[in-house]
N, CA, C, O and CB atoms as a CASP TS submission, in Angstrom:
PFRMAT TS
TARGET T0000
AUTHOR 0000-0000-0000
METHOD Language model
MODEL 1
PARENT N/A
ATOM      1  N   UNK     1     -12.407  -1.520   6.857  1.00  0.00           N
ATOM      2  CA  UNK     1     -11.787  -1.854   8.152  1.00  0.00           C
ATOM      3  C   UNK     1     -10.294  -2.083   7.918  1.00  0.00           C
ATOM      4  O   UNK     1      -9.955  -2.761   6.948  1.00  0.00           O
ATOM      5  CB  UNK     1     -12.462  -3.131   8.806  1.00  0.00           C
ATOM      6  N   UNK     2      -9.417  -1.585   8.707  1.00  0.00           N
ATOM      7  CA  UNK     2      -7.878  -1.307   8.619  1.00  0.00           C
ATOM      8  C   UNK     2      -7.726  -3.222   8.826  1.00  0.00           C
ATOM      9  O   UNK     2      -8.558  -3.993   9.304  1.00  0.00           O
ATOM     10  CB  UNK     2      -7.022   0.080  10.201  1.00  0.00           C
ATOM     11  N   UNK     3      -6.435  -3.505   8.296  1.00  0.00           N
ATOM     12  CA  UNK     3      -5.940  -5.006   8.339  1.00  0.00           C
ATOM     13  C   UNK     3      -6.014  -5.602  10.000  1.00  0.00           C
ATOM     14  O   UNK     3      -6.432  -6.719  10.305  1.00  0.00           O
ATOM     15  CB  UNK     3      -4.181  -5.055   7.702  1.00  0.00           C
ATOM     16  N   UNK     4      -5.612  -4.785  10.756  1.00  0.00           N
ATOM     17  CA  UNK     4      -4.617  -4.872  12.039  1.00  0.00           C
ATOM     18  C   UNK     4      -5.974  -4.947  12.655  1.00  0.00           C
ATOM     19  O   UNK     4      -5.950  -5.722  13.611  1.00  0.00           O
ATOM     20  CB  UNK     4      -3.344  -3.509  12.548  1.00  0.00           C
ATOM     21  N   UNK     5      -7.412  -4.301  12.402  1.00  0.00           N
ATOM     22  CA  UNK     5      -8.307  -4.365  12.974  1.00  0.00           C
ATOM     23  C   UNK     5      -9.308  -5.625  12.849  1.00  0.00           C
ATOM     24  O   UNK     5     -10.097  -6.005  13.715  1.00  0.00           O
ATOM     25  CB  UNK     5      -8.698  -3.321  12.747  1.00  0.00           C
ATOM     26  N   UNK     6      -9.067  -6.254  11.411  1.00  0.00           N
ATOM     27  CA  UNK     6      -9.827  -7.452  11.183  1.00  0.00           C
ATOM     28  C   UNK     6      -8.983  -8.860  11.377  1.00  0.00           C
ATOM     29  O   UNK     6      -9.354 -10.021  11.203  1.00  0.00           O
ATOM     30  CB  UNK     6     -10.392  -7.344   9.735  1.00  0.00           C
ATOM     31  N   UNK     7      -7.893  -8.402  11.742  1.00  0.00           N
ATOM     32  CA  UNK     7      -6.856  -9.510  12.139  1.00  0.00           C
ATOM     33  C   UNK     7      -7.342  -9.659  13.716  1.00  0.00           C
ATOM     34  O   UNK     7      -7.968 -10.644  14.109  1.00  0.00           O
ATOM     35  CB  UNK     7      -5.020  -8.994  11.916  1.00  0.00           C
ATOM     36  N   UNK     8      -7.072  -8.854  14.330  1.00  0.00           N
ATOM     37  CA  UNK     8      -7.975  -8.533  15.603  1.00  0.00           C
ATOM     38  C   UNK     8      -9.174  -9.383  15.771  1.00  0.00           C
ATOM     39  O   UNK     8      -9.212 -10.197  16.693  1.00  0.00           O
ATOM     40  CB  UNK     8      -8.501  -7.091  15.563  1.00  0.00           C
ATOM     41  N   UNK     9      -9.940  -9.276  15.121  1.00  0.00           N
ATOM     42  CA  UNK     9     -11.051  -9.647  14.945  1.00  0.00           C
ATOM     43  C   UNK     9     -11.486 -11.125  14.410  1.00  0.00           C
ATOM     44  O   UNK     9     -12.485 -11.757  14.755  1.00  0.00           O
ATOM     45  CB  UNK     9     -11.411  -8.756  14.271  1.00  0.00           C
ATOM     46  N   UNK    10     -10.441 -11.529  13.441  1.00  0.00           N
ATOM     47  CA  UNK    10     -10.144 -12.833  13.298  1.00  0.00           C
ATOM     48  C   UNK    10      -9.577 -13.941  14.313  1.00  0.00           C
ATOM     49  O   UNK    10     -10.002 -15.046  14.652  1.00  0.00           O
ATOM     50  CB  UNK    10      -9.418 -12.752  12.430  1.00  0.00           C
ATOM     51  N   UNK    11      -8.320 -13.109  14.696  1.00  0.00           N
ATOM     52  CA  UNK    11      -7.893 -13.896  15.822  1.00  0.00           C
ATOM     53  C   UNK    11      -6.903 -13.077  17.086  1.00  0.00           C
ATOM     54  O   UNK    11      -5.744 -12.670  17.154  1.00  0.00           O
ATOM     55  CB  UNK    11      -7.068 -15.119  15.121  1.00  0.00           C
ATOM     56  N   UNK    12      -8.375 -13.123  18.209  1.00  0.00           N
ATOM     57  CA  UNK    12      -7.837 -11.963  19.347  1.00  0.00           C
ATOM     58  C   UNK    12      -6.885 -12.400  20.080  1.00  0.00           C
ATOM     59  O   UNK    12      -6.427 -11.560  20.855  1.00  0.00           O
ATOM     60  CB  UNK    12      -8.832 -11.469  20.377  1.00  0.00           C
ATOM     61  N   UNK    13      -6.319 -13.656  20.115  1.00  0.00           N
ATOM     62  CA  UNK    13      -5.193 -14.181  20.573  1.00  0.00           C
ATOM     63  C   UNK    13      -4.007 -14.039  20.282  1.00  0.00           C
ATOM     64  O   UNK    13      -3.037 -14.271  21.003  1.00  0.00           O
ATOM     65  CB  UNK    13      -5.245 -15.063  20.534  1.00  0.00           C
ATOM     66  N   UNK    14      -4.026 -13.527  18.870  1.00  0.00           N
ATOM     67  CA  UNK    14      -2.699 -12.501  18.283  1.00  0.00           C
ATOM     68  C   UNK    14      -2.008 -11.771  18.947  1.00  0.00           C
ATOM     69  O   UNK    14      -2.329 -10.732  19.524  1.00  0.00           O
ATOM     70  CB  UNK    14      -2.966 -11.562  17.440  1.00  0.00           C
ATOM     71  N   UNK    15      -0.713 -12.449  18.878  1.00  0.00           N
ATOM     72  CA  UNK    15       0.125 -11.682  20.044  1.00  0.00           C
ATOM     73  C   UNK    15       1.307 -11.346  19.092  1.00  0.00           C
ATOM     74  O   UNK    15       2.451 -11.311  19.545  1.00  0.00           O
ATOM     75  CB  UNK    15       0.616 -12.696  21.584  1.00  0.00           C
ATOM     76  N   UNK    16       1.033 -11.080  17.686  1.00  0.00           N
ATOM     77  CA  UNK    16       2.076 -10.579  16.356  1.00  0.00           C
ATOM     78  C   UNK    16       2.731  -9.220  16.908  1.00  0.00           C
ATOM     79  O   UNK    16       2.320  -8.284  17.595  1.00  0.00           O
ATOM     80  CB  UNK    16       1.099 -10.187  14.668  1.00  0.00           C
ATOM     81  N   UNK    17       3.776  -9.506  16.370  1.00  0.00           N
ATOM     82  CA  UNK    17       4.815  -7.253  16.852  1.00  0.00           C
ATOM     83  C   UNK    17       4.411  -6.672  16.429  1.00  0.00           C
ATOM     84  O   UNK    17       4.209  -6.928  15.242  1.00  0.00           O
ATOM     85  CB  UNK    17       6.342  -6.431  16.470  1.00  0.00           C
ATOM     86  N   UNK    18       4.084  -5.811  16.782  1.00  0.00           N
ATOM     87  CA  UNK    18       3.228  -4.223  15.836  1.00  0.00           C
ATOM     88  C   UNK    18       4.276  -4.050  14.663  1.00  0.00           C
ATOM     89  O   UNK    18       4.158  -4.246  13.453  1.00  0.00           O
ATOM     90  CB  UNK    18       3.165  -2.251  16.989  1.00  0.00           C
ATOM     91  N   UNK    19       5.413  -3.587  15.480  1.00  0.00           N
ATOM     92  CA  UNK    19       6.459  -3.434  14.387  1.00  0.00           C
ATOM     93  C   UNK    19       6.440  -4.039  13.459  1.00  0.00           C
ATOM     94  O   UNK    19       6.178  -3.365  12.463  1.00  0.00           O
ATOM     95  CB  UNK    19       7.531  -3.597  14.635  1.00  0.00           C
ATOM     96  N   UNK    20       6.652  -5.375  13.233  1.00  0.00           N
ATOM     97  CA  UNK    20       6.813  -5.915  12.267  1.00  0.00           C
ATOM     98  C   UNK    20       6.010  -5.843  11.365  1.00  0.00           C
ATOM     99  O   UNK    20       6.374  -5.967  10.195  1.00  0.00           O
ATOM    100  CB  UNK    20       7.014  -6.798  12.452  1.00  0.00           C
ATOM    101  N   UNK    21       4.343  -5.560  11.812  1.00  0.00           N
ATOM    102  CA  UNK    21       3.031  -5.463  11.403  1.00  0.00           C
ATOM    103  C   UNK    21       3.215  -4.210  10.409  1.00  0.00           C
ATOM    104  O   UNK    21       2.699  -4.241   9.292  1.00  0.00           O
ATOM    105  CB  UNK    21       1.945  -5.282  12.677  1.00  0.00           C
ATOM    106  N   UNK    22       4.215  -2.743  10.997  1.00  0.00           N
ATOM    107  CA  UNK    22       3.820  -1.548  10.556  1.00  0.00           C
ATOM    108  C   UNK    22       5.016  -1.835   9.246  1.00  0.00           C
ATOM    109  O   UNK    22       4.870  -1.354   8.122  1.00  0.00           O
ATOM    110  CB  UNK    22       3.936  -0.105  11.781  1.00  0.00           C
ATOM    111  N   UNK    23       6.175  -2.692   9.642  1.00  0.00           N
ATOM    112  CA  UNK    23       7.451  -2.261   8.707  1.00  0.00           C
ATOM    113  C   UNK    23       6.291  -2.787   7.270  1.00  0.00           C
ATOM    114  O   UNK    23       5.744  -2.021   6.477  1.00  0.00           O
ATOM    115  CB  UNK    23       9.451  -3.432   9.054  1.00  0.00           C
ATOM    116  N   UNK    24       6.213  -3.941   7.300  1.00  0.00           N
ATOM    117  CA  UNK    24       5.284  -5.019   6.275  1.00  0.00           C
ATOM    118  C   UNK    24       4.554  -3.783   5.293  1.00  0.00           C
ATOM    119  O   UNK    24       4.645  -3.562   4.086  1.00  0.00           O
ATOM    120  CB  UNK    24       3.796  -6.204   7.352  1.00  0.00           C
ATOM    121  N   UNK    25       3.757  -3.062   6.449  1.00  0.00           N
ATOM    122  CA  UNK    25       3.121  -2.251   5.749  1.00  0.00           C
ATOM    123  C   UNK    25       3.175  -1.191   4.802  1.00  0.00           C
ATOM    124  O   UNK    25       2.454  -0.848   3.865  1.00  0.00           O
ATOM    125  CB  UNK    25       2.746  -1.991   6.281  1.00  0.00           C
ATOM    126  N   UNK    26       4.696  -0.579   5.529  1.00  0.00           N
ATOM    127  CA  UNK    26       5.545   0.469   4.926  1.00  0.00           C
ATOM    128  C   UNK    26       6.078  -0.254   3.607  1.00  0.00           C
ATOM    129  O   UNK    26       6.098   0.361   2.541  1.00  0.00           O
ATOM    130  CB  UNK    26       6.799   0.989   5.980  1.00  0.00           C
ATOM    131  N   UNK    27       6.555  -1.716   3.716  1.00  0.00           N
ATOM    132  CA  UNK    27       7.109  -2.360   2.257  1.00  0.00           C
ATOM    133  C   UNK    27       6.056  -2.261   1.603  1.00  0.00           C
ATOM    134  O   UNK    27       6.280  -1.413   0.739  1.00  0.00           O
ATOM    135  CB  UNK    27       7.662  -3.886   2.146  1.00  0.00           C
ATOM    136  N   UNK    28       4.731  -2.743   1.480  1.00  0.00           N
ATOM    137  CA  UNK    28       3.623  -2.750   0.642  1.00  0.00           C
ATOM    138  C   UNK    28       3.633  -1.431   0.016  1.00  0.00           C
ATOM    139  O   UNK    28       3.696  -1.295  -1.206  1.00  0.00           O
ATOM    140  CB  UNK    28       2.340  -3.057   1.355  1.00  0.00           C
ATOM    141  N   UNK    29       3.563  -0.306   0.967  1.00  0.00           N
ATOM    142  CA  UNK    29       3.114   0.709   0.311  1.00  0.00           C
ATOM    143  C   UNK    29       4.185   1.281  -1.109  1.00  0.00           C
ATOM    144  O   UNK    29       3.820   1.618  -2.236  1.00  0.00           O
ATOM    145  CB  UNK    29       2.900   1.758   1.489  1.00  0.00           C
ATOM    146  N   UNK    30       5.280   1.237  -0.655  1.00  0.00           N
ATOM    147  CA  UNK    30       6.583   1.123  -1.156  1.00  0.00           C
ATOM    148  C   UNK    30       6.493   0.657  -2.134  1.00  0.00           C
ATOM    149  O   UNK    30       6.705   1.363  -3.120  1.00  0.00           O
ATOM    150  CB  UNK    30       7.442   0.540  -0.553  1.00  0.00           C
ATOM    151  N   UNK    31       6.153  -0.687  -2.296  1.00  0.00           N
ATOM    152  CA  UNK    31       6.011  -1.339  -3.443  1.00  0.00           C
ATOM    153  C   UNK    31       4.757  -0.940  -4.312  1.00  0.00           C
ATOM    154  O   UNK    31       4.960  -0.823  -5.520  1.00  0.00           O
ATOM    155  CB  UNK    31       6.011  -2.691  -3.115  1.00  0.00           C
ATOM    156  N   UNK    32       3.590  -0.735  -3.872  1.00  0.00           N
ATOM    157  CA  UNK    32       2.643  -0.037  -4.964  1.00  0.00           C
ATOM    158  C   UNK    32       3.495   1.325  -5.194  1.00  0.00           C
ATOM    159  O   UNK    32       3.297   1.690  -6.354  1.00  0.00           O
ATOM    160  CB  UNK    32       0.871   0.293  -4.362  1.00  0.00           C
ATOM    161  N   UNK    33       4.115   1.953  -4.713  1.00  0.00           N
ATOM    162  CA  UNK    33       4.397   2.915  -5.163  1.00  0.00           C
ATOM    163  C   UNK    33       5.376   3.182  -6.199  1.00  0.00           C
ATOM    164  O   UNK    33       5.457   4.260  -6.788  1.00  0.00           O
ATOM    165  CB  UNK    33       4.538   3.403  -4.353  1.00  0.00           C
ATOM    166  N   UNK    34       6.123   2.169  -6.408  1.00  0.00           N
ATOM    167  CA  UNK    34       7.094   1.428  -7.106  1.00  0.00           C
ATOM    168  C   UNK    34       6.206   0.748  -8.676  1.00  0.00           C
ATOM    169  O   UNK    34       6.850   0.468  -9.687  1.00  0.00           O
ATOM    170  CB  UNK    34       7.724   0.125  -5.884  1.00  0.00           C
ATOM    171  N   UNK    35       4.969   0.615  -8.604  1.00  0.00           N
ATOM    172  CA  UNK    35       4.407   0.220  -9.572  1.00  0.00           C
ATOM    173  C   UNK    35       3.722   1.010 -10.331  1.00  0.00           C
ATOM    174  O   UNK    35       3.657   1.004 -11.560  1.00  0.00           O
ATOM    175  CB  UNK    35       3.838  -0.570  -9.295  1.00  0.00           C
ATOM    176  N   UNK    36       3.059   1.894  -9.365  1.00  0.00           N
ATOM    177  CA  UNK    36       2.496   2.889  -9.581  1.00  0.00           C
ATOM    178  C   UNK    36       3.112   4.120 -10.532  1.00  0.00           C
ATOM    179  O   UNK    36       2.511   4.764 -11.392  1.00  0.00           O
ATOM    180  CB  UNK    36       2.238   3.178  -8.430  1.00  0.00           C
ATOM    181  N   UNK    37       4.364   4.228 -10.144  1.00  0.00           N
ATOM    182  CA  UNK    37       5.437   5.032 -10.651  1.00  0.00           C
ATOM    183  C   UNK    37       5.845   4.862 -12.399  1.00  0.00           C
ATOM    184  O   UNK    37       6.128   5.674 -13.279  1.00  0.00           O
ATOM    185  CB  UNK    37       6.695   4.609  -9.697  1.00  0.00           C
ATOM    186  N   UNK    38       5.669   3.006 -12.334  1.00  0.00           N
ATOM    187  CA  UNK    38       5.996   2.394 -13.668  1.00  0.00           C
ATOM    188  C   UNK    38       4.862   2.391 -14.475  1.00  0.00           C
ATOM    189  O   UNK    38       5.007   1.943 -15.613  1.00  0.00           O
ATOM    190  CB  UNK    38       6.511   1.013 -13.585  1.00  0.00           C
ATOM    191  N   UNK    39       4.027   2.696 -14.218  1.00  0.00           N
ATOM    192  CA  UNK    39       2.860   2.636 -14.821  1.00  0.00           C
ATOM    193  C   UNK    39       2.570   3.952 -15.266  1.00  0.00           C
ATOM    194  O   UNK    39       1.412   4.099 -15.658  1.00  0.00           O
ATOM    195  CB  UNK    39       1.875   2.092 -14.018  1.00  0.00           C
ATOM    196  N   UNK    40       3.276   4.907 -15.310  1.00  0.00           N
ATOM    197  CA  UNK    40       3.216   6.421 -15.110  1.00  0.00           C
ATOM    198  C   UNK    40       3.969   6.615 -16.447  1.00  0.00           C
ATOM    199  O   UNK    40       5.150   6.361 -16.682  1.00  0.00           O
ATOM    200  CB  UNK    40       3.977   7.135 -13.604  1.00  0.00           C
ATOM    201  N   UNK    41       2.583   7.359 -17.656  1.00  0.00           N
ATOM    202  CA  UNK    41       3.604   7.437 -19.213  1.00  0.00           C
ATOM    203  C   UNK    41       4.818   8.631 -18.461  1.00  0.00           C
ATOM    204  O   UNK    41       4.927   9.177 -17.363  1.00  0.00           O
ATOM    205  CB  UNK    41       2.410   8.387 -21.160  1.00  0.00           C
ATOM    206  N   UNK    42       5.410   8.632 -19.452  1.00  0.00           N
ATOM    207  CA  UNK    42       6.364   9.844 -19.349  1.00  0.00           C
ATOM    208  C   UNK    42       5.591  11.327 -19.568  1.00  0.00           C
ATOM    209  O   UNK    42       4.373  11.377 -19.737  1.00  0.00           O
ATOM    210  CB  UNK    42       7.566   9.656 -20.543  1.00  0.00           C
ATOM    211  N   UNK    43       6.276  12.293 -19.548  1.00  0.00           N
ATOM    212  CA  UNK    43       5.045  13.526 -19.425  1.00  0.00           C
ATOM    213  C   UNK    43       5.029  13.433 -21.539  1.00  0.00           C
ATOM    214  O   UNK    43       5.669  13.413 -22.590  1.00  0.00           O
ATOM    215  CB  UNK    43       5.866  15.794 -18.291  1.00  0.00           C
ATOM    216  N   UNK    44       3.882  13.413 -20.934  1.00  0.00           N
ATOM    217  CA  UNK    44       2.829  13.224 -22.645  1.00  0.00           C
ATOM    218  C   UNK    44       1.973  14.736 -23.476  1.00  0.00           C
ATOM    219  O   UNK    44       0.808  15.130 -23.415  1.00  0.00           O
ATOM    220  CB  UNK    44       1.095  11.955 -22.147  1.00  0.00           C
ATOM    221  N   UNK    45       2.841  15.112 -24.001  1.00  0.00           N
ATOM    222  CA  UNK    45       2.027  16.334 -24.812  1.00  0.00           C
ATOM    223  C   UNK    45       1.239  16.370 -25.942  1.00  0.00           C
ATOM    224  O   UNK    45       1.002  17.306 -26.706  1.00  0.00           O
ATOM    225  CB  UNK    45       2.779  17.174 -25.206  1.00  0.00           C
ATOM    226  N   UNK    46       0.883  15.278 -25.947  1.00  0.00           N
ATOM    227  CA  UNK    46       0.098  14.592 -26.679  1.00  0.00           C
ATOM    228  C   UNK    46      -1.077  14.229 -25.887  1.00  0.00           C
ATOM    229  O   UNK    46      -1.329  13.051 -26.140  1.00  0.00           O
ATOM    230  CB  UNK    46       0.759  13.534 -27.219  1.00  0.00           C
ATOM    231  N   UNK    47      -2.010  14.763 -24.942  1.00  0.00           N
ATOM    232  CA  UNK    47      -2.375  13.931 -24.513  1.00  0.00           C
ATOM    233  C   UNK    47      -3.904  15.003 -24.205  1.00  0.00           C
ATOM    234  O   UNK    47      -3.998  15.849 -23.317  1.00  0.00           O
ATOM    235  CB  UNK    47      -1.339  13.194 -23.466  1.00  0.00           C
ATOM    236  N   UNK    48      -4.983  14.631 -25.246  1.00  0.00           N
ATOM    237  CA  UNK    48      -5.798  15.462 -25.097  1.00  0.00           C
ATOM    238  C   UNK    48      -7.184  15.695 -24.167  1.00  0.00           C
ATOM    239  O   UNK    48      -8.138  16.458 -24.316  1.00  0.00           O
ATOM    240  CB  UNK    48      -5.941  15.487 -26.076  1.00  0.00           C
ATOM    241  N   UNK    49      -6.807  14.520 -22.966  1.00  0.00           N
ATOM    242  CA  UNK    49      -7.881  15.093 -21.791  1.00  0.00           C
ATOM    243  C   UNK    49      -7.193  16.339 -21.199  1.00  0.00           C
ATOM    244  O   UNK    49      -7.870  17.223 -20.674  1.00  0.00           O
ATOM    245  CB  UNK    49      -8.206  13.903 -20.435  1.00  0.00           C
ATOM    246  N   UNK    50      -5.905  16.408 -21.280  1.00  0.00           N
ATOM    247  CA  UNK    50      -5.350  17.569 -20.041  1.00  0.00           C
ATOM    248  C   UNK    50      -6.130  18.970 -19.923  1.00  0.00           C
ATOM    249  O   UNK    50      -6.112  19.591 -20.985  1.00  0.00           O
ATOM    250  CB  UNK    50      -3.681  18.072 -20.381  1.00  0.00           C
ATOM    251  N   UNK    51      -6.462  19.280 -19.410  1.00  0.00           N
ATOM    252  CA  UNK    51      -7.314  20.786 -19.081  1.00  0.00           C
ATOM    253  C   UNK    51      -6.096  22.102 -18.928  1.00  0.00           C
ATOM    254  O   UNK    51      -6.459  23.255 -18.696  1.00  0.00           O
ATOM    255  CB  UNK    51      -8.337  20.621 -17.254  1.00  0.00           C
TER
END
């Protein structure tokens, strides 16, 4: 279930900005992607699962 939908669901009186809801979201993703990136060896030719 999406956040925005169990927030909903938690509390329907939520009257939060979407916007602000979607920017938040866009930073998160941003940021795993930012980690994700670092976590990434350098290209490895050494590396004997590759097919």
């Amino acid at each position: 279930i999406p956040a925005e939908i169990r927030e909903a669901l938690i509390n329907p009186s939520n009257k939060a900005n979407k916007r602000k809801r979607d920017d938040l979201a866009l930073e998160e993703q941003e940021s795993w992607f930012v980690v994700l990136e670092r976590d990434l060896p350098e290209d490895d030719s050494e590396d004997i699962t590759y097919e």
